[in-house]
C-alpha positions in Angstrom: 21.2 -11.5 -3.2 21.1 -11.0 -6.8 21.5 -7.5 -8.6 18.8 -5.5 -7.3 17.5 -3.1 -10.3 14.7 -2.6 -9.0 12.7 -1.3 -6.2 8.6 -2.0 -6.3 6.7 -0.4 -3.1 2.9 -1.0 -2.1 1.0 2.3 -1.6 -1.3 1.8 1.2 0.3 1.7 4.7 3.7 1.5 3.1 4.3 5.3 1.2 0.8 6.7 2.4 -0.2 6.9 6.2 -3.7 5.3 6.1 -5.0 6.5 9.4 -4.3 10.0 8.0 -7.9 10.7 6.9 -10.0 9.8 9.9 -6.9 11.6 12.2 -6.9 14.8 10.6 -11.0 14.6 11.2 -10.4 13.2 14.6 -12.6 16.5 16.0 -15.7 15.8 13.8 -15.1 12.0 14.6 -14.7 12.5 18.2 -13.5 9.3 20.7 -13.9 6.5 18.1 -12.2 8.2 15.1 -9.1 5.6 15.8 -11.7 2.8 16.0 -13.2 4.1 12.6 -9.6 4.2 11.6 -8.4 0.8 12.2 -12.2 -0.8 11.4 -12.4 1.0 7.8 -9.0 -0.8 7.0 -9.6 -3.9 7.9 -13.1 -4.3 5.9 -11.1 -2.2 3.1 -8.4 -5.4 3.1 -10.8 -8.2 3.9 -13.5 -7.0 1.6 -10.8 -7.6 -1.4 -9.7 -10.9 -0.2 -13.5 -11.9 -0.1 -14.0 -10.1 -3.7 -11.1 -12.4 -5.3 -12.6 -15.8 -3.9 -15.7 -14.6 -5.4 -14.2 -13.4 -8.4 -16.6 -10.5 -7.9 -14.0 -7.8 -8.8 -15.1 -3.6 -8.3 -12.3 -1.2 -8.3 -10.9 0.2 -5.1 -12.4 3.0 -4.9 -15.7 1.0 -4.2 -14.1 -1.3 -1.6 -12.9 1.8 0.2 -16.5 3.7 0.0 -18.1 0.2 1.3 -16.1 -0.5 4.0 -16.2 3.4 5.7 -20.2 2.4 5.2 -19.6 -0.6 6.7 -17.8 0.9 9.9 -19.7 3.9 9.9 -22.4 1.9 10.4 -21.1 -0.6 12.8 -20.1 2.6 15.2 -23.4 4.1 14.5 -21.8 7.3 13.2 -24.6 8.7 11.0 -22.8 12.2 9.3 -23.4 11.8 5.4 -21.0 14.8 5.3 -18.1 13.6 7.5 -18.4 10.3 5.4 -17.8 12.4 1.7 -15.3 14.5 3.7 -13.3 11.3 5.1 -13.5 10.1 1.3 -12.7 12.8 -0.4 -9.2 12.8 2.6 -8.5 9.8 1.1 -7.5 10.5 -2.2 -5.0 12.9 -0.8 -3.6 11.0 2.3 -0.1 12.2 3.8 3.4 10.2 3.0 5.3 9.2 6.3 7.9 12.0 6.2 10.4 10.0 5.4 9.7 8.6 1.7 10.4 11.7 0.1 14.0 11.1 0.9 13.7 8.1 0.8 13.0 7.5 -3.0 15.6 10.1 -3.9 18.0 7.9 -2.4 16.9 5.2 -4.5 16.7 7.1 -7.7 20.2 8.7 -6.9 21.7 5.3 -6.8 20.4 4.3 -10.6 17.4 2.2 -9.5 14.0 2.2 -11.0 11.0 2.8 -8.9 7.6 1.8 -9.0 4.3 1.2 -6.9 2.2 -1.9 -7.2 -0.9 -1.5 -5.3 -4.7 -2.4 -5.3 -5.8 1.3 -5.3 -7.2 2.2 -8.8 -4.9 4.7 -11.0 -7.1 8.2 -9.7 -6.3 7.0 -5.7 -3.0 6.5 -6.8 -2.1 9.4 -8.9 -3.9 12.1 -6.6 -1.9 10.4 -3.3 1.1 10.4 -5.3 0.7 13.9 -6.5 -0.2 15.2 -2.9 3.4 13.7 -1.3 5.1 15.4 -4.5 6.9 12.5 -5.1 5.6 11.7 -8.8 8.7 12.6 -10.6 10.8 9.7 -8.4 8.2 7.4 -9.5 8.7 5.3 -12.8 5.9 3.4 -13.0 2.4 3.5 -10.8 1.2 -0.3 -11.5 -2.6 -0.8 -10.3 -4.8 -4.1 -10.0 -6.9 -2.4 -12.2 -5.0 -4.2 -15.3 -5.9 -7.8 -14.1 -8.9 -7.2 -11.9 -7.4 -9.1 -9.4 -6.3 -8.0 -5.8 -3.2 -9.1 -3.8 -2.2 -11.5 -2.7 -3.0 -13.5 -6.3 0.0 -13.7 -8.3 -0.8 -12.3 -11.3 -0.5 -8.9 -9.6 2.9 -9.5 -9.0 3.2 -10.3 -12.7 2.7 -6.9 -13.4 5.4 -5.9 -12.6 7.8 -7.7 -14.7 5.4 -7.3 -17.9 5.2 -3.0 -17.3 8.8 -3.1 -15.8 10.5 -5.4 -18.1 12.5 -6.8 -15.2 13.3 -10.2 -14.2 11.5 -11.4 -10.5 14.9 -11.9 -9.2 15.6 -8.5 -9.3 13.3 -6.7 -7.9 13.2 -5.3 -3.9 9.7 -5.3 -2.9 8.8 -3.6 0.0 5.5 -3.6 2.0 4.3 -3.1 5.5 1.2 -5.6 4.8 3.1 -8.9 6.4 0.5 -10.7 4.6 1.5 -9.1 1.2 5.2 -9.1 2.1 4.4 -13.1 2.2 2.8 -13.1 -1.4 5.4 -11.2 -3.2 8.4 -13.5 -1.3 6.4 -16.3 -2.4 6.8 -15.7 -5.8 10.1 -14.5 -5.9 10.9 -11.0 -5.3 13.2 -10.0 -2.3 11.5 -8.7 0.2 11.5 -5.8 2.9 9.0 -6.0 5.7 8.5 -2.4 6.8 7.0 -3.1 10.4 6.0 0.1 11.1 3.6 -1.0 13.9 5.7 -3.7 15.8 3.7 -6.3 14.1 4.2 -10.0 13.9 4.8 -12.1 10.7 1.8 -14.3 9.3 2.2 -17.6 9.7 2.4 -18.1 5.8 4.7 -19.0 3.1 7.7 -17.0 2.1 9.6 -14.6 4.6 11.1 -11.1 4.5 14.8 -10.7 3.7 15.0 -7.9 5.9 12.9 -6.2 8.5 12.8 -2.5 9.3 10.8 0.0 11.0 10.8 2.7 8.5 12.2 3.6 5.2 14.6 5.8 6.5 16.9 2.4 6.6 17.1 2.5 2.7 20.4 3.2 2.4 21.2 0.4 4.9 19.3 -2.2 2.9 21.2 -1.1 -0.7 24.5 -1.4 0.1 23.7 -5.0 1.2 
């Protein structure tokens, strides 16, 4: 493996716990809120996948309010106010407990940090803000600059033009499989962090490691 200077982390299911918002509402929810969970993200992903074929580019914030319409809907929850609460959850979701301590390793060891996500700079400054992590962050890198979502490559370009680092140096970590595939794809080594005991896409490009959760950094740097 070449000289990892590097380390580039999505945001969304990676650092920040997406099922935080409708869990911590789970009461106003009631039975479904797991369903609303899991529904919301998958329109949420799908919904930018279908928005880059189209080249019909809105920021993520929109793709996030139309897809808990979309599964409020589709679960016939009608609560205009549990939807602007659920929202409003979202810009503040929880970090798994371990990336606090995580990225402090990291920093400790001379390595730069950055995120590369499709959330737009507010989602991603506010979540960052909330897991007090922003000061082990170097670089918050949205889609917002190319108005393209992952898994295009130009995203990935990003990085090298704000970072100033050469694709063969960069760790990229992700626990989207199918974005862990894009970024292997086009260079970057990758981490699959399989928090859910997923399987791999059947897709180009492969992790170089797999883990479970980021409390294995240490493990993966001195590789």
């Amino acid at each position: 493996m070449n000289k990892i200077t590097t380390c580039v982390f999505d945001a969304y299911g990676t650092l920040f716990d997406v099922n935080a918002a409708c869990r911590e509402l789970s009461k106003e929810v009631g039975e479904k809120w797991n369903e609303l969970s899991n529904l919301w993200r998958l329109r949420q992903v799908e919904y930018t996948w279908l928005r880059n074929s189209m080249k019909e580019y809105i920021d993520f914030w929109k793709i996030t309010s139309d897809a808990l319409d979309y599964a409020m809907e589709t679960l016939n929850i009608k609560n205009s106010k549990l939807r602007d609460e659920l929202l409003s959850l979202y810009l503040k979701l929880e970090a798994y407990p371990e990336i606090k301590s995580a990225l402090e390793n990291i920093k400790n060891k001379g390595l730069k940090t950055a995120i590369l996500s499709n959330g737009n700079n507010k989602m991603l400054e506010s979540a960052v803000i909330n897991a007090n992590i922003k000061t082990l962050i170097d670089e918050i890198i949205s889609v917002d600059e190319c108005k393209v979502y992952k898994p295009a490559s130009i995203v990935y370009d990003l990085v090298e033009k704000k970072m100033r680092v050469n694709k063969q140096n960069v760790l990229f970590f992700s626990s989207n499989a199918w974005d862990m595939h894009a970024a292997s794809t086009y260079g970057f080594k990758t981490i699959w962090v399989n928090r859910f005991n997923s399987t791999l896409e059947k897709l180009p490009g492969k992790p170089d490691q797999i883990i479970n959760t980021l409390e294995q950094i240490e493990k993966i740097l001195k590789n």
